[in-house]
N, C-alpha and C positions, 0 to 999 in steps of 0.2 A: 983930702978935705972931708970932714965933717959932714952931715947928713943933717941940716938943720933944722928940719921935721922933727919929732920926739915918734919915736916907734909904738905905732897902734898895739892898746893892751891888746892878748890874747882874744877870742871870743867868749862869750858865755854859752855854756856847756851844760843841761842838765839832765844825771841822768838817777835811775834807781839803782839803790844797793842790792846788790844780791848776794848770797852764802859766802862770798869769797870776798868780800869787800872789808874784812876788818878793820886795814890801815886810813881807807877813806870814812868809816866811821866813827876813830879815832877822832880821826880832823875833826869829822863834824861836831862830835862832844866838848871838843877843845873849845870849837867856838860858841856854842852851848854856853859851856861854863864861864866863856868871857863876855858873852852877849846877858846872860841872864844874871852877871854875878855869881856863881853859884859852881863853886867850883867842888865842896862836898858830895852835892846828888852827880853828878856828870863823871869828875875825874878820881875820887877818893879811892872805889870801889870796883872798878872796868871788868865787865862780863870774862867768864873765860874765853877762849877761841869756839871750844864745844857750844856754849851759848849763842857767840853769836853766830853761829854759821846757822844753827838751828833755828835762831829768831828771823835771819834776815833771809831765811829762805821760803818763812811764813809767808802766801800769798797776802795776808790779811796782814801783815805789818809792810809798810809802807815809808820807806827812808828815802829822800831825796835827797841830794846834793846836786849848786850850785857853782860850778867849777870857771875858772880859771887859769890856764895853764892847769898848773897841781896844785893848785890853790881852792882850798874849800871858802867861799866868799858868801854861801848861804847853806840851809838846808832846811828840809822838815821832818820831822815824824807822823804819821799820822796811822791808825787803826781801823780798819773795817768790820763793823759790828753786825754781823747775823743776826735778825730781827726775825719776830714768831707770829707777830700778829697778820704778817704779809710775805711772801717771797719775796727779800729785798735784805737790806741791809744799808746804815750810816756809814758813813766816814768821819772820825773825831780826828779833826786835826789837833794834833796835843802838843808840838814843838815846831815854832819854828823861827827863824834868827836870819842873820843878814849883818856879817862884819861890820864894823863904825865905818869903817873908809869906802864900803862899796852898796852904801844906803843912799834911796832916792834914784835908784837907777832903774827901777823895774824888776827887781830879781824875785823880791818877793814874790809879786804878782803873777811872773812866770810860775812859779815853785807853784803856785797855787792852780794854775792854769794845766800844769803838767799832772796835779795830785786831782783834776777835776777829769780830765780823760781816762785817769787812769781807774777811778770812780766811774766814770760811764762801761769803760771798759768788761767792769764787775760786776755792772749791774743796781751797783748803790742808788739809792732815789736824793740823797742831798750830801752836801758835807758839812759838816759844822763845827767853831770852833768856839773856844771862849777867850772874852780878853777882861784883865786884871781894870777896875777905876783907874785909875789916871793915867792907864798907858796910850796915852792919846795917837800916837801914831799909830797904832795895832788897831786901836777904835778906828782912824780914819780909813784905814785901810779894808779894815775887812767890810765899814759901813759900803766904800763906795761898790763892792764886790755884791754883796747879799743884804739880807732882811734883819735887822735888828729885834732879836728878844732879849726883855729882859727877865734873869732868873735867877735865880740863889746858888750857889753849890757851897756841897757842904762834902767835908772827909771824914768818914765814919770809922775809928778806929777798931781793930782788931782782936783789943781784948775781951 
């Protein structure tokens, strides 16, 4: 006979990428590209292996994933910025997503919760992130987290 319960999903699992994590950062970009639309910057172009073992072994580059089973269901990027004016350094959180199916569960918050010890950790004095007008879920989230400024960013090209 049948078990007529449904079998509790897996736990949530989050943890940091390290030099050897290629395949889990694969995932992560996958869902990148389908979280943000944006399958060109994420998946067109994929670092070599030398890259990323090199990047993701950078203290100061900061990858998280959101797991399930072997399911990437979240993650973030984020960068720790060496500052001059003080010994100390930011945190820019620059990426971070949350599958359609496994949104509204806390995952984010975790992510952000794991990338803020991991920031105390280093020494960092704040983290901070930016979110696009009208992405109102990313607004509500990050308002009910931290301090709202508002500011301009601007991408200054290279030639």
């Amino acid at each position: 006979m049948a078990d007529p319960t449904p079998s509790a999903a897996p736990p949530l699992a989050v943890c940091r990428l390290g030099a050897h994590d290629a395949a889990r950062l694969r995932r992560l970009n996958a869902l990148f590209a389908d979280a943000f639309g944006d399958t060109e910057t994420y998946l067109a172009q994929p670092p070599d292996p030398a890259w990323v073992q090199q990047t993701l072994a950078n203290p100061q580059v900061i990858a998280l994933v959101a797991e399930r089973g072997d399911d990437v269901v979240g993650g973030l990027v984020a960068y720790e910025l060496p500052k001059l004016e003080r010994r100390r350094s930011e945190v820019y959180l620059y990426d971070l997503a949350v599958a359609e199916a496994h949104r509204r569960q806390g995952i984010a918050t975790r992510l952000i919760d794991a990338l803020r010890a991991i920031a105390r950790e280093r020494g960092a004095w704040v983290v901070y992130v930016q979110a696009d007008h009208g992405d109102d879920p990313a607004i509500a989230l990050y308002t009910s987290l931290g301090v709202r400024e508002d500011v301009m960013h601007f991408d200054l090209p290279l030639n």
